[in-house]
N, CA, C and O atoms as a printed pandas DataFrame, in Angstrom:
     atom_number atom_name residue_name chain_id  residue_number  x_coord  y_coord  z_coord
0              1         N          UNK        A               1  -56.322  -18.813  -21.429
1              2        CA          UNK        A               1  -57.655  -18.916  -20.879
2              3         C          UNK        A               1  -58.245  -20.258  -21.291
3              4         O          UNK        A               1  -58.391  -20.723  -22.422
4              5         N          UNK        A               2  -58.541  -20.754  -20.126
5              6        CA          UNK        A               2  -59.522  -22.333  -20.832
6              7         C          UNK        A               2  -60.690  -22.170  -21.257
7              8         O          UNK        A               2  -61.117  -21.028  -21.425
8              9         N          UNK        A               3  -61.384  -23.171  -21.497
9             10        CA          UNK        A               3  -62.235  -22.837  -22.081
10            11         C          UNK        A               3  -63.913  -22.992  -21.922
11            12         O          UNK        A               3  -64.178  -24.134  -21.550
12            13         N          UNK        A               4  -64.837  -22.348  -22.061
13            14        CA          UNK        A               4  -66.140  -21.335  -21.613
14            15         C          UNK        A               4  -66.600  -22.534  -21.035
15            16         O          UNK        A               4  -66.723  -23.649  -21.542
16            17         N          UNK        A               5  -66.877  -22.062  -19.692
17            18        CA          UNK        A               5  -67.887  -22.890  -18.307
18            19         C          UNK        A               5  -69.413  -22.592  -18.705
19            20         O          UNK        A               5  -69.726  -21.449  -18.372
20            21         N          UNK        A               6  -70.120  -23.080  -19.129
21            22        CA          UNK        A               6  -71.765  -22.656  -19.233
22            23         C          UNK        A               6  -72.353  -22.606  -17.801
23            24         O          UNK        A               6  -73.335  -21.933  -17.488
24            25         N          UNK        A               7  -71.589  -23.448  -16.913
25            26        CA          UNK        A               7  -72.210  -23.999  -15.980
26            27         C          UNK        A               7  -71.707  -23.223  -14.138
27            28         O          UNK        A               7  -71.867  -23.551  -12.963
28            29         N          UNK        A               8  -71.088  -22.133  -14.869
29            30        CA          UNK        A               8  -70.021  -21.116  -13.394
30            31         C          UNK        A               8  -71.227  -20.601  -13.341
31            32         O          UNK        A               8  -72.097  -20.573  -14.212
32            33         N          UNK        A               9  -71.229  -20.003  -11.759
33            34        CA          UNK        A               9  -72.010  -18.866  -10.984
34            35         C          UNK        A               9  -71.395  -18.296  -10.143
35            36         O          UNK        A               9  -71.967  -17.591   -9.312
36            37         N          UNK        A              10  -69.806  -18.508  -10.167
37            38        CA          UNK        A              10  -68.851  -17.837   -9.296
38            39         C          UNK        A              10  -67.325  -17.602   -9.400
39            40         O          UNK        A              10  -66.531  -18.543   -9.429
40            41         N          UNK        A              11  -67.129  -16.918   -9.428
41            42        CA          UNK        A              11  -65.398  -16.820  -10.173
42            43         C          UNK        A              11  -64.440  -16.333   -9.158
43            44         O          UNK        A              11  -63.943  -15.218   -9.314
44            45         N          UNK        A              12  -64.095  -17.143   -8.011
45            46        CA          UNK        A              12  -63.361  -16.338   -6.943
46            47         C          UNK        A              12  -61.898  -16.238   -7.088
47            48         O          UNK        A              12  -61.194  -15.636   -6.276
48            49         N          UNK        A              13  -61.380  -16.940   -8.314
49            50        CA          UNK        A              13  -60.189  -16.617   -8.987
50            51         C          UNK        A              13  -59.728  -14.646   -9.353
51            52         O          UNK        A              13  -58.600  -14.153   -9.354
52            53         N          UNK        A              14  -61.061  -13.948   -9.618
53            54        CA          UNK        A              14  -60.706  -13.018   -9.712
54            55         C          UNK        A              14  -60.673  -11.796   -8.762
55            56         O          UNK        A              14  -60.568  -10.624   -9.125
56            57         N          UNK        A              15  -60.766  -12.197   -7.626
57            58        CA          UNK        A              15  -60.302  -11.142   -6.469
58            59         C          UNK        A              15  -58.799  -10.966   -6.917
59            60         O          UNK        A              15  -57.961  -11.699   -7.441
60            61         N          UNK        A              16  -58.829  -10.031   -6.597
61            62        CA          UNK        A              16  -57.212   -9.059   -7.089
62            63         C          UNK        A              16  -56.682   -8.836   -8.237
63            64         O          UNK        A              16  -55.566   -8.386   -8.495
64            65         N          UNK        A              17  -57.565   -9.183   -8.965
65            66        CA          UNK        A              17  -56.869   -8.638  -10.803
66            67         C          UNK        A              17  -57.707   -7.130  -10.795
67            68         O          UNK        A              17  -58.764   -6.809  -10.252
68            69         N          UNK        A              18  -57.023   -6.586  -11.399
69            70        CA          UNK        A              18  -58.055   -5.557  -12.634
70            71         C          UNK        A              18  -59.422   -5.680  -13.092
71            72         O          UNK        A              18  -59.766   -6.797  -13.479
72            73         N          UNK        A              19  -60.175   -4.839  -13.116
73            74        CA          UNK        A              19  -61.943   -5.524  -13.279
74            75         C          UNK        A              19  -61.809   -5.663  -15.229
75            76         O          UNK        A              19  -62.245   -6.558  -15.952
76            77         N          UNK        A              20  -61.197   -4.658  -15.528
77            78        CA          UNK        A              20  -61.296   -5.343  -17.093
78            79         C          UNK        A              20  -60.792   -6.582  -17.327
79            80         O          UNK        A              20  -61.555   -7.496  -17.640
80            81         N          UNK        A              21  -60.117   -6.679  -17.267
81            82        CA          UNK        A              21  -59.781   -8.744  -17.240
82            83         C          UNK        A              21  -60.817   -9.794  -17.010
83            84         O          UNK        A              21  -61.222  -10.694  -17.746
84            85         N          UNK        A              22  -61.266   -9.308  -15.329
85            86        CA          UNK        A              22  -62.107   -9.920  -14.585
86            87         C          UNK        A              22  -63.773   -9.905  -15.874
87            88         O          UNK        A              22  -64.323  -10.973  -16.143
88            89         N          UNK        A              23  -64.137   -8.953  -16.295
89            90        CA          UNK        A              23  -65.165   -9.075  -16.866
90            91         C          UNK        A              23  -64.821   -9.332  -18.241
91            92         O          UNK        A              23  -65.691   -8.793  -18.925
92            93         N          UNK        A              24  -63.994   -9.879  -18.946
93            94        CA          UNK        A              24  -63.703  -10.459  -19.749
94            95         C          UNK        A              24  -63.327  -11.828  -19.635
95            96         O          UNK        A              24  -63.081  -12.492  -20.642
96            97         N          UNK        A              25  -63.245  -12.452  -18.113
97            98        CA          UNK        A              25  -62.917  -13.634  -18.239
98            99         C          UNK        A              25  -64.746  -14.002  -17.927
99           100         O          UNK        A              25  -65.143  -15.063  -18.407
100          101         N          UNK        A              26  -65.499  -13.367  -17.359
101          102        CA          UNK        A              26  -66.920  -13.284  -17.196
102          103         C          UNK        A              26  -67.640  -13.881  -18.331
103          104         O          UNK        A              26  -68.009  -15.037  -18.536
104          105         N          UNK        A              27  -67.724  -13.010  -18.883
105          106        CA          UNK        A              27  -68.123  -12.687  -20.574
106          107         C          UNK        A              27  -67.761  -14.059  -21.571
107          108         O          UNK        A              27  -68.545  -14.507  -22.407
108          109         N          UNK        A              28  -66.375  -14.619  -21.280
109          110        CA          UNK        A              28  -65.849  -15.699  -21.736
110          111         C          UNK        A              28  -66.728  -17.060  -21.905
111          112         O          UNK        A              28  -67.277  -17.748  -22.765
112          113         N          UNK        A              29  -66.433  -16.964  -20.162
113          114        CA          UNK        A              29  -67.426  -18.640  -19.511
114          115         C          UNK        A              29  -68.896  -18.395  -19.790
115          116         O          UNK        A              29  -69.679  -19.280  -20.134
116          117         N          UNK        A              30  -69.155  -17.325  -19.641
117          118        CA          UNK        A              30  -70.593  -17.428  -19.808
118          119         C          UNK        A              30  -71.366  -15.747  -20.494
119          120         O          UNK        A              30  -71.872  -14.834  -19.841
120          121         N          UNK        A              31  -71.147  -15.891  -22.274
121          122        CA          UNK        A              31  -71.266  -14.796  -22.651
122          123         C          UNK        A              31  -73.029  -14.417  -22.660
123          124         O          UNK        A              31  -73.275  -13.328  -23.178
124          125         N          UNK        A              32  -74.105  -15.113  -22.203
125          126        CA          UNK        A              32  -75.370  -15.096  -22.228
126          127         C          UNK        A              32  -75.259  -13.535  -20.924
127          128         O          UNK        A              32  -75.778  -12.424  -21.037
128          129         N          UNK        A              33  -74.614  -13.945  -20.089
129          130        CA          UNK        A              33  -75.285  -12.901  -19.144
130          131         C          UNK        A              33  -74.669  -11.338  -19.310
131          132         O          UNK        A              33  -73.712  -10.951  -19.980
132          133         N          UNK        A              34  -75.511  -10.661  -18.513
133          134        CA          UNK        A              34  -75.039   -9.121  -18.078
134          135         C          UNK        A              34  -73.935   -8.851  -17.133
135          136         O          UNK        A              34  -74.109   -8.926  -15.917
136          137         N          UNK        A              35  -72.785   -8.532  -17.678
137          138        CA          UNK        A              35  -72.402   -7.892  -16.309
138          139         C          UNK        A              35  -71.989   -6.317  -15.870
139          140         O          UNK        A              35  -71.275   -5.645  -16.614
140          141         N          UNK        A              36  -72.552   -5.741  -14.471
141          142        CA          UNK        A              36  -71.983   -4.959  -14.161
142          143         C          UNK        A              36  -71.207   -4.713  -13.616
143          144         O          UNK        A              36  -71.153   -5.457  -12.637
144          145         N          UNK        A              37  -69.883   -3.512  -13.646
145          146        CA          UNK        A              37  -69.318   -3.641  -12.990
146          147         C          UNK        A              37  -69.488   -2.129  -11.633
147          148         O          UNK        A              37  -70.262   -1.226  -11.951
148          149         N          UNK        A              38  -69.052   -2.059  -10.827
149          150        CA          UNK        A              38  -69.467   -1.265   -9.377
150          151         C          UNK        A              38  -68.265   -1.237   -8.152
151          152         O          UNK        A              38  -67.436   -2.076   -7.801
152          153         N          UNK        A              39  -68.588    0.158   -7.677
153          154        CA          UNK        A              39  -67.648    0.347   -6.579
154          155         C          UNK        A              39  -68.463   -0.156   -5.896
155          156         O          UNK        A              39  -69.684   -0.004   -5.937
156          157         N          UNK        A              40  -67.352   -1.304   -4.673
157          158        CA          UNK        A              40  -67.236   -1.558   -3.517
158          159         C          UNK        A              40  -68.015   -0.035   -2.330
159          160         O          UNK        A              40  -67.808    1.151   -2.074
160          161         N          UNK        A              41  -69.111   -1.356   -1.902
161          162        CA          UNK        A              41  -70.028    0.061   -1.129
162          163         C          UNK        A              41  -70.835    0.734   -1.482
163          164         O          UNK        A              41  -71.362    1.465   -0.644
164          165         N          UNK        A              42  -71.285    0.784   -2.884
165          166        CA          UNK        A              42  -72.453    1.559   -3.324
166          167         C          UNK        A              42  -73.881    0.999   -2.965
167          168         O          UNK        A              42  -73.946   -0.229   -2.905
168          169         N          UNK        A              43  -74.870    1.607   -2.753
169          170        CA          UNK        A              43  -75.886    1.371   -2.597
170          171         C          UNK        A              43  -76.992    0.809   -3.535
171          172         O          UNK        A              43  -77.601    1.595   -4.261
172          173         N          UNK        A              44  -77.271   -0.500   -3.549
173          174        CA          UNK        A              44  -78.076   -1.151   -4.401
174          175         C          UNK        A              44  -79.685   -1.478   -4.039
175          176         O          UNK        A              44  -80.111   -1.395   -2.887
176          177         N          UNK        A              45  -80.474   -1.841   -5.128
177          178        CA          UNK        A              45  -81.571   -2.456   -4.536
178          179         C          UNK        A              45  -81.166   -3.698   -4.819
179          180         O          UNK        A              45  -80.453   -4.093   -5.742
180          181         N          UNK        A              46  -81.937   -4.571   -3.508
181          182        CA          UNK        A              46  -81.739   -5.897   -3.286
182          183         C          UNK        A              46  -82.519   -6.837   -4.857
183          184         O          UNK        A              46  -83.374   -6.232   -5.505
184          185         N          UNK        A              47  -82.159   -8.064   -5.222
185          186        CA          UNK        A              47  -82.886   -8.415   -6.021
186          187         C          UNK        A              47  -82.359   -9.567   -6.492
187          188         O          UNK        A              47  -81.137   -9.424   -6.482
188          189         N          UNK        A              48  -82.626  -10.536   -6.861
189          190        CA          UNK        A              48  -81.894  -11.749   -7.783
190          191         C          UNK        A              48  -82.044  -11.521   -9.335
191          192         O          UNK        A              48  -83.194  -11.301   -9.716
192          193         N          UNK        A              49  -81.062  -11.541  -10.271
193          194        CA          UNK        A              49  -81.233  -11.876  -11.292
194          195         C          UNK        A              49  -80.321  -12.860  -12.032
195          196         O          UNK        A              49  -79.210  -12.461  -12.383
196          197         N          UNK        A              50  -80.754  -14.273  -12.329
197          198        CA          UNK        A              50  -80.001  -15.229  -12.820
198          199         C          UNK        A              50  -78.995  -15.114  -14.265
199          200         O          UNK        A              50  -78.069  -15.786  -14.718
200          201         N          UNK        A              51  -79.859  -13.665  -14.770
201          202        CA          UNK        A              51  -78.855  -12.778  -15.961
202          203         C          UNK        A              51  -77.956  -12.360  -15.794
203          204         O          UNK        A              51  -77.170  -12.284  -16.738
204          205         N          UNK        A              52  -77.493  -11.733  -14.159
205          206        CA          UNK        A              52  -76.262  -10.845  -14.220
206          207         C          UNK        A              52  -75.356  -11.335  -13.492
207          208         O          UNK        A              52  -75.448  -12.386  -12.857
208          209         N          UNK        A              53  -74.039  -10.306  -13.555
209          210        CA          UNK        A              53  -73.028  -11.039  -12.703
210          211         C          UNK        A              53  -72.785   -8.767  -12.372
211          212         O          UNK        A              53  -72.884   -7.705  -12.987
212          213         N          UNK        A              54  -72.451   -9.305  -11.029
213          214        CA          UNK        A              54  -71.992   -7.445  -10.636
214          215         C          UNK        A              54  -70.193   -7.699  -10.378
215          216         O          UNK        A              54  -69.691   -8.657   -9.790
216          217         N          UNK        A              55  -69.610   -6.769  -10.885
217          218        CA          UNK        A              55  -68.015   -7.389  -10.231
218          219         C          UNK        A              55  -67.815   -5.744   -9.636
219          220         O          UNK        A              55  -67.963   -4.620  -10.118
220          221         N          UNK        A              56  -67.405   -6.296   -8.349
221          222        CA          UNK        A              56  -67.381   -4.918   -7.560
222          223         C          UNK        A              56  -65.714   -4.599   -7.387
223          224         O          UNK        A              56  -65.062   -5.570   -7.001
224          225         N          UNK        A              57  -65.102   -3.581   -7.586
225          226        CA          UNK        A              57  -64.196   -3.416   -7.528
226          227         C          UNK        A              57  -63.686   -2.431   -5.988
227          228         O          UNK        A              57  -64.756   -2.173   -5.438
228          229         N          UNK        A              58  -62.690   -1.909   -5.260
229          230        CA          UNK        A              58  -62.116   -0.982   -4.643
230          231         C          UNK        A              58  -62.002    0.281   -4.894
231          232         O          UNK        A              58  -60.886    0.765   -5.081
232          233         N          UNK        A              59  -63.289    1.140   -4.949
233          234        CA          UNK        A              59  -62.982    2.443   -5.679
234          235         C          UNK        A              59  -61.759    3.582   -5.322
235          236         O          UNK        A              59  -61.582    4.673   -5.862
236          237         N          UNK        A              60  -60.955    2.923   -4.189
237          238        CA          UNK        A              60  -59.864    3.566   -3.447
238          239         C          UNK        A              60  -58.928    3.070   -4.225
239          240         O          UNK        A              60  -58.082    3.959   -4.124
240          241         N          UNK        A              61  -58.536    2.386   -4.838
241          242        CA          UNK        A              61  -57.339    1.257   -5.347
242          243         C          UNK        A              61  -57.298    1.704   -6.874
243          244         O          UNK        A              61  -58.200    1.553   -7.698
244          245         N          UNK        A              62  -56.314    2.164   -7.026
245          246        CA          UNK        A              62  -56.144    3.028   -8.718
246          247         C          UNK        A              62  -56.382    1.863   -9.385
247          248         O          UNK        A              62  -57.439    1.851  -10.015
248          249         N          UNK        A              63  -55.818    1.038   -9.425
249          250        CA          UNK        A              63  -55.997   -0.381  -10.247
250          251         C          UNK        A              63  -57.264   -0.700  -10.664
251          252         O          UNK        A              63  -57.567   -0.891  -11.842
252          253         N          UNK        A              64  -57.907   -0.753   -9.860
253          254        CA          UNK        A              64  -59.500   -1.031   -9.991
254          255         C          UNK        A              64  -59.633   -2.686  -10.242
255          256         O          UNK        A              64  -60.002   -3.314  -11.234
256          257         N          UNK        A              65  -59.154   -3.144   -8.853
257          258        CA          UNK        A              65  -59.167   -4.440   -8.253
258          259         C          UNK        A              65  -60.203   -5.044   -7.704
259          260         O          UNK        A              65  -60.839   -4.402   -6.868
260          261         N          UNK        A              66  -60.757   -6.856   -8.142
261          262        CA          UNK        A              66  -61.535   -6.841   -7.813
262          263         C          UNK        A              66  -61.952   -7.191   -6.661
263          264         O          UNK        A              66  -61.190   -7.962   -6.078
264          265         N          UNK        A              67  -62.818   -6.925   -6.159
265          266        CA          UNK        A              67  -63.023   -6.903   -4.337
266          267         C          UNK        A              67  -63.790   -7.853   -3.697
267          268         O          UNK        A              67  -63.637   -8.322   -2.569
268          269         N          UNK        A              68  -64.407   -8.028   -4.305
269          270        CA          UNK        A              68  -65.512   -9.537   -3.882
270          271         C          UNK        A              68  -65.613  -10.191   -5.088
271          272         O          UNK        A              68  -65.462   -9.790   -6.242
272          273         N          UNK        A              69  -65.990  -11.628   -4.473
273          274        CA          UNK        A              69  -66.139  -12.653   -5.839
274          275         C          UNK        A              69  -67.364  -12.338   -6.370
275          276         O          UNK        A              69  -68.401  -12.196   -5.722
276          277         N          UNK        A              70  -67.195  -12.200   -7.894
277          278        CA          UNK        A              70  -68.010  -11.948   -8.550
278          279         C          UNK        A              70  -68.896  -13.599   -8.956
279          280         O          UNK        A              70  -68.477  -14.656   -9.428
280          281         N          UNK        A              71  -70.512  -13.060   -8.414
281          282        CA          UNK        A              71  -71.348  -14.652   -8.613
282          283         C          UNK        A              71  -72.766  -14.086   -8.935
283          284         O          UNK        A              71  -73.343  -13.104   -8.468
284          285         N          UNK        A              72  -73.125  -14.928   -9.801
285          286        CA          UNK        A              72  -74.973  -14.765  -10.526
286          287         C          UNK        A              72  -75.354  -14.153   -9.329
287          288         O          UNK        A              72  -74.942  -14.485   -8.217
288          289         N          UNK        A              73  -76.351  -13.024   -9.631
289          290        CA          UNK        A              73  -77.383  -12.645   -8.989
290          291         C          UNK        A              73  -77.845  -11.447   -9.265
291          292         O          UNK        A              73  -78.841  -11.019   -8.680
């Protein structure tokens, strides 16, 4: 793993890994923020927050792969 980005708001490297990885490489680059993680398709309220990162995974996919690029908001 290289080493911590202060400055990422998007990690599209991690579509198709495992979400535990994925939110550990999160956590890495930029350990200030929140992240959640969420099935693909759930129902949210809309909102910006420059704190979090959501990493949505495939709740069909045993793996629990990630499904969209995970980016601030």
């Amino acid at each position: 793993m290289a080493g911590a980005d202060p400055k990422r708001t998007s990690w599209p490297e991690l579509v198709g890994i495992p979400a535990t990885p994925a939110v550990m490489r999160i956590n890495h680059d930029r350990p200030e923020l929140a992240v959640e993680v969420l099935p693909l398709g759930i129902k949210l309220a809309k909102g910006f927050n420059p704190k979090r990162v959501r990493v949505f995974y495939n709740p069909r996919d045993s793996a629990g792969l990630v499904a969209k690029v995970p980016v601030i908001g």
